[in-house]
RODO-583615 format. One record per residue: residue in three letters; x, y, z of N, C-alpha, C in turn. Coordinates in nm, 2 decimals, padded with zeros to 4 digits. Atoms other than C-alpha are relative to their C-alpha. Layout:
N
miro / nX / nY / nZ / caX / caY / caZ / cX / cY / cZ
ALA / X / Y / Z / X / Y / Z / X / Y / Z $
...
END
This chain:
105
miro / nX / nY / nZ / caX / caY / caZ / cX / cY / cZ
UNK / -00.07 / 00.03 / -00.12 / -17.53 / -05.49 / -14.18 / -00.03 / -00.13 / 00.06 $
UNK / -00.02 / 00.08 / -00.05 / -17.46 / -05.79 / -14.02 / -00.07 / -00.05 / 00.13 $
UNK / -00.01 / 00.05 / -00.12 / -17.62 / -05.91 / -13.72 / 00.08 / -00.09 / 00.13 $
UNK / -00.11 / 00.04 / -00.11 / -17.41 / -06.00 / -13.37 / -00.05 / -00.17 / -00.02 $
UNK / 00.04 / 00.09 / -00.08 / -17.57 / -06.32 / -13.32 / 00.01 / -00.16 / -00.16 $
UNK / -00.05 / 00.07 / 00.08 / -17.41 / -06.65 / -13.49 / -00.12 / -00.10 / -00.02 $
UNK / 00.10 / 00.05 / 00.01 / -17.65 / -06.83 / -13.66 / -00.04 / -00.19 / 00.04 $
UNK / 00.04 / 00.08 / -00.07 / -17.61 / -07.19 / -13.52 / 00.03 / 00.03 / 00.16 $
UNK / 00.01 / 00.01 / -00.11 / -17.70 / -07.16 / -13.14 / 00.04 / -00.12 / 00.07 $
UNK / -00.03 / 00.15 / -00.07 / -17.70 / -07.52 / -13.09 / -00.01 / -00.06 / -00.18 $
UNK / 00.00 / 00.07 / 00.13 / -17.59 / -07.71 / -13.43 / 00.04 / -00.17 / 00.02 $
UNK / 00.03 / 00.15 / 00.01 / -17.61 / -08.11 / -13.41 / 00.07 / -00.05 / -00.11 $
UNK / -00.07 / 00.07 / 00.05 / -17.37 / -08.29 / -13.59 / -00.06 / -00.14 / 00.02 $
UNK / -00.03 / 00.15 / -00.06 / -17.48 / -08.66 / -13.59 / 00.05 / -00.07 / -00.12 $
UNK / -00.13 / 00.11 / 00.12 / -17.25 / -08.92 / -13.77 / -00.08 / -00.10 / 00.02 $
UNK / 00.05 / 00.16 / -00.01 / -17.43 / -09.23 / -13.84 / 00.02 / -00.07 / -00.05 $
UNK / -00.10 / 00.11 / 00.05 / -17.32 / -09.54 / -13.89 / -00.06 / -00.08 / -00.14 $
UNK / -00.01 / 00.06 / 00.06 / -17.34 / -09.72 / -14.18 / 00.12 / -00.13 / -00.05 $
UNK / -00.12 / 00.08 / 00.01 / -17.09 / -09.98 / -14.19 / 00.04 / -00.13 / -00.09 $
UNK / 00.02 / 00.08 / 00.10 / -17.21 / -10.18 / -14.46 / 00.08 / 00.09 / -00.16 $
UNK / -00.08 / -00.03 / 00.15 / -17.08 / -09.97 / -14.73 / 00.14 / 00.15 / 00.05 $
UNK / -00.14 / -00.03 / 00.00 / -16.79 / -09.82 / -14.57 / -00.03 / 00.20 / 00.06 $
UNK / 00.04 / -00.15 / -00.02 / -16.97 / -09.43 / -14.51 / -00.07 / 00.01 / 00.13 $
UNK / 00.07 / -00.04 / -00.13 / -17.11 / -09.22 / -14.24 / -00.11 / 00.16 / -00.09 $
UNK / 00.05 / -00.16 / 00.08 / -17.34 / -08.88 / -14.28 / -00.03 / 00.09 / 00.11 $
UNK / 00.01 / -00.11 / -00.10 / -17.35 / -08.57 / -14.14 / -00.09 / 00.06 / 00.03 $
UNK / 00.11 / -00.05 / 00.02 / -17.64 / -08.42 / -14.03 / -00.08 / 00.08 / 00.10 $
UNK / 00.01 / -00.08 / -00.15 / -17.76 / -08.15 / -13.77 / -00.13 / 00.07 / -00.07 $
UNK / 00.10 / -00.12 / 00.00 / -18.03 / -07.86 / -13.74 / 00.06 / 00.13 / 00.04 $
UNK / -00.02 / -00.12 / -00.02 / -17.97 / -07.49 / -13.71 / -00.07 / 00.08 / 00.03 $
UNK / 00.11 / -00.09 / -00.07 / -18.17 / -07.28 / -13.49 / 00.09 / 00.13 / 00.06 $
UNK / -00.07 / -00.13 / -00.06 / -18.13 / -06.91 / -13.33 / 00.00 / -00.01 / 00.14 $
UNK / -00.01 / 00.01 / -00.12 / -18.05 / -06.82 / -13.02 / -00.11 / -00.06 / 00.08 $
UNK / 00.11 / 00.04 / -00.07 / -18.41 / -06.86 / -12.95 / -00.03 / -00.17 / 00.00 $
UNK / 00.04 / 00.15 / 00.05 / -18.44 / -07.21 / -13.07 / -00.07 / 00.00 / -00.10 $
UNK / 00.09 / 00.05 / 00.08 / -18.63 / -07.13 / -13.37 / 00.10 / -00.06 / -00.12 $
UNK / -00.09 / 00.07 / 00.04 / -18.52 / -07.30 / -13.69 / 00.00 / 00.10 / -00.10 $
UNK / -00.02 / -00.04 / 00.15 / -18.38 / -07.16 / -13.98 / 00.06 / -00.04 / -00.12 $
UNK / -00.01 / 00.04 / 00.15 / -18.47 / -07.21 / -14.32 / 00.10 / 00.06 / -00.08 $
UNK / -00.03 / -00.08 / 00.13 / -18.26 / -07.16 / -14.64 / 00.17 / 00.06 / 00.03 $
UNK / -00.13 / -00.06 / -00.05 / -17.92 / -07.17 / -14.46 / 00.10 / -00.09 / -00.09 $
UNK / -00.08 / 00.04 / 00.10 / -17.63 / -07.24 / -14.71 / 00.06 / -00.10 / 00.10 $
UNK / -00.09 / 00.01 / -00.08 / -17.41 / -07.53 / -14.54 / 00.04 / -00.07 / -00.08 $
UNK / -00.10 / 00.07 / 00.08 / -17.10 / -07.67 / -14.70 / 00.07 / -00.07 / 00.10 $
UNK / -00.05 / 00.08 / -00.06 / -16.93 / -07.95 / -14.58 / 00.19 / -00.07 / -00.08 $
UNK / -00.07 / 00.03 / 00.09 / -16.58 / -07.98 / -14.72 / 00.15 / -00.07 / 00.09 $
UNK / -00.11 / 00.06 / -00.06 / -16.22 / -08.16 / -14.64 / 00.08 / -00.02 / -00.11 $
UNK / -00.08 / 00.01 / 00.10 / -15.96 / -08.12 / -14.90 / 00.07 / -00.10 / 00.00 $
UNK / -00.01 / -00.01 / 00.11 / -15.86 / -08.26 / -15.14 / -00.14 / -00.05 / -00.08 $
UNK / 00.12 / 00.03 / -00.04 / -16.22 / -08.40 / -15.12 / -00.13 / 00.15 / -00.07 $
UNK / 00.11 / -00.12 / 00.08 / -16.51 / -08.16 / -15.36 / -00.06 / 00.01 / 00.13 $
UNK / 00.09 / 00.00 / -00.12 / -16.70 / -08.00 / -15.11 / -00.20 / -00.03 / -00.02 $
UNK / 00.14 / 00.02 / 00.04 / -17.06 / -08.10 / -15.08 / -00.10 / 00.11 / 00.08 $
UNK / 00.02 / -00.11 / -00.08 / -17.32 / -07.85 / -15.02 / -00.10 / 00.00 / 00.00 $
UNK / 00.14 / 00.00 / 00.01 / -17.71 / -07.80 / -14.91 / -00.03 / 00.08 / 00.04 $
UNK / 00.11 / -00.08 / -00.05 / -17.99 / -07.61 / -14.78 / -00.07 / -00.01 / 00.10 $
UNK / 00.09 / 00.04 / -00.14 / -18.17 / -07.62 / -14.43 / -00.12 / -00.01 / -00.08 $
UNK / 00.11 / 00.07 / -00.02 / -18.51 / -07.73 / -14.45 / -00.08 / 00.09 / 00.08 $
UNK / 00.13 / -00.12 / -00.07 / -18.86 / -07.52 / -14.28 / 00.06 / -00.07 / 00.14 $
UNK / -00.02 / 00.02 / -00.12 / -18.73 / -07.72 / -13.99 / 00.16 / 00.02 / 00.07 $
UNK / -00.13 / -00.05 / -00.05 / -18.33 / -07.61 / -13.98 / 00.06 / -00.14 / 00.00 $
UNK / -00.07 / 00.15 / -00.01 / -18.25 / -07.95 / -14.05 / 00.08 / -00.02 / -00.16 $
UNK / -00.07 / -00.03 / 00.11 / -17.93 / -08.04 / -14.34 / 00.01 / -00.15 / 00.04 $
UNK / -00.06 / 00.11 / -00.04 / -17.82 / -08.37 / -14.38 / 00.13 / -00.05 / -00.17 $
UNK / -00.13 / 00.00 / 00.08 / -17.49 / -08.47 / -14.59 / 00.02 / -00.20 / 00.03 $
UNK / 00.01 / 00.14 / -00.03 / -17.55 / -08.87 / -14.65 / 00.18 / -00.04 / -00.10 $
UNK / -00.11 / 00.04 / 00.04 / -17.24 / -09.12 / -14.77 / 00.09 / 00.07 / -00.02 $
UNK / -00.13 / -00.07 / 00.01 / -16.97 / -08.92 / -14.66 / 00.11 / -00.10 / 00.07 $
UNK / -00.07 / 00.14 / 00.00 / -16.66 / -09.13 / -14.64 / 00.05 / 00.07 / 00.15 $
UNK / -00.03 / -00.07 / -00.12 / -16.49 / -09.12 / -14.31 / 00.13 / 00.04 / 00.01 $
UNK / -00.14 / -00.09 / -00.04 / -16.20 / -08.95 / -14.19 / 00.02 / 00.15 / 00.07 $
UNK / 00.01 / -00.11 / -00.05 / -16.08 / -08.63 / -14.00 / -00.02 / 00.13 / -00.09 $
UNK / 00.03 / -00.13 / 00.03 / -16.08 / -08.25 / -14.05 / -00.09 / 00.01 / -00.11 $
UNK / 00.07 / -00.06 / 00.07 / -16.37 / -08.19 / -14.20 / -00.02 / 00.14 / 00.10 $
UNK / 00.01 / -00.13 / -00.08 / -16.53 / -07.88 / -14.15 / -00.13 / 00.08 / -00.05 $
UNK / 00.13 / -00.04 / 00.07 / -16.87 / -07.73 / -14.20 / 00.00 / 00.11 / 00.02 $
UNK / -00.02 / -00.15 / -00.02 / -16.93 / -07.38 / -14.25 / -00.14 / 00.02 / -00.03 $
UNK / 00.18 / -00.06 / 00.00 / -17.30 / -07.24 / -14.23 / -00.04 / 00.20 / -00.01 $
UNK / 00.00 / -00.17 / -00.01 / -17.43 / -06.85 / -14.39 / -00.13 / 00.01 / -00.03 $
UNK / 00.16 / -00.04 / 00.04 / -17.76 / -06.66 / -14.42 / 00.03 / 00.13 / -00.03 $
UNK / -00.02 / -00.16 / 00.03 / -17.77 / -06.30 / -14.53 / -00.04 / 00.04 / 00.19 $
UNK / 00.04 / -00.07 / -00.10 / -17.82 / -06.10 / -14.22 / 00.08 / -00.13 / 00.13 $
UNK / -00.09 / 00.07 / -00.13 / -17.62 / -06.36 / -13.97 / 00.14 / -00.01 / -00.05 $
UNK / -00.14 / 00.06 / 00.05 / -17.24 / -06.43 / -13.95 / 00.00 / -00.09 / -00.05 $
UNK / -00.02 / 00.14 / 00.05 / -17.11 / -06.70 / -14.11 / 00.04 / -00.09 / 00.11 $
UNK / -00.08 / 00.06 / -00.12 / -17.01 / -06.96 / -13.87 / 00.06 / -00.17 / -00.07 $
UNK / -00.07 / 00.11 / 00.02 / -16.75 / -07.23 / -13.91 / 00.08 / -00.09 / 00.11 $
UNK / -00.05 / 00.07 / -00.06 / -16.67 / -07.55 / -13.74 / 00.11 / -00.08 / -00.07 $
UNK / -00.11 / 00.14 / 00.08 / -16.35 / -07.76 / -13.85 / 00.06 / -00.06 / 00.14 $
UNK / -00.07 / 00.12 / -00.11 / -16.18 / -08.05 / -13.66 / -00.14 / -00.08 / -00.02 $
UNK / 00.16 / 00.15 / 00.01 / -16.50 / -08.28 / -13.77 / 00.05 / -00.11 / 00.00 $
UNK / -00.04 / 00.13 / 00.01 / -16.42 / -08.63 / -13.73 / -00.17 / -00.09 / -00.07 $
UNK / 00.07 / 00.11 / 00.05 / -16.62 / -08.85 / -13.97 / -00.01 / -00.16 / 00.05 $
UNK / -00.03 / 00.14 / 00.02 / -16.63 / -09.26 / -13.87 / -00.09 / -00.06 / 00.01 $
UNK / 00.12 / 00.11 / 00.02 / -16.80 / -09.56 / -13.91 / 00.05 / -00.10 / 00.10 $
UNK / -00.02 / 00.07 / -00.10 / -16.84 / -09.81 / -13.64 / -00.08 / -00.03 / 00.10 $
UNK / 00.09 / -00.02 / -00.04 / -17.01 / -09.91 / -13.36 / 00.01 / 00.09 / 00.18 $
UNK / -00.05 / -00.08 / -00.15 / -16.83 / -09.70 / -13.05 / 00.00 / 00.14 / -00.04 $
UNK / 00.00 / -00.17 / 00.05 / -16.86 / -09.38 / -13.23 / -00.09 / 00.05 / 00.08 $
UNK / 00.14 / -00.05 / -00.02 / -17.08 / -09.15 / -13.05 / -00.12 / 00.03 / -00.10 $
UNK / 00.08 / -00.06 / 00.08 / -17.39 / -09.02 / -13.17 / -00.05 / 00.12 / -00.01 $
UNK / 00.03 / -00.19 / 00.05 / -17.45 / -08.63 / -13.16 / 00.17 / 00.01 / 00.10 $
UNK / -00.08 / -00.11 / -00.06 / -17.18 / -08.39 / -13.10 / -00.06 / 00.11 / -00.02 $
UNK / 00.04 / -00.15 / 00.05 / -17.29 / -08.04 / -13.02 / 00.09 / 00.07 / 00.01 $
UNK / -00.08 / -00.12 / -00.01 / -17.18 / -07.74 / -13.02 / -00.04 / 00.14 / -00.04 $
END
């Protein structure tokens, strides 16, 4: 059975600039409601027609998804056994220097 409770609480998106070779990268932490972090969380990061690229949290709930080219709707999707899956799309990728730097959510 499933547990109610979505497993990013607070997930961190930050896009960072690279603007020397044309990419950005994506890269957050995933914690529980409580703030702890969790390890071992599948996250795919995909935007069609674009392969999707895919990793693993880290002991500290941290993923990072380096030279991803930029552009909209991306969309990350994050699962663990025992939590929902949870998915964000409407990602905006860019490179530059007026981009912000975290989006949460």
């Amino acid at each position: 059975m499933k547990k109610a409770a979505i497993i990013p609480a607070i997930l961190i998106l930050a896009l960072s600039l690279s603007a020397q070779v044309g990419t950005g990268n994506v890269q957050g932490r995933i914690v529980t409601k409580e703030g702890k972090p969790l390890a071992g969380v599948k996250v795919i990061l995909s935007r069609p027609p674009l392969a999707d690229q895919k990793t693993t949290t880290g002991p500290a709930g941290s993923y990072r998804f380096p030279s991803v080219f930029p552009g909209p709707d991306y969309s990350v999707t994050t699962d663990l056994a025992d939590y929902k899956t949870a998915v964000r799309s409407g990602v905006f990728v860019a490179v530059g220097p007026d981009h912000p730097a975290f989006e949460r959510w």
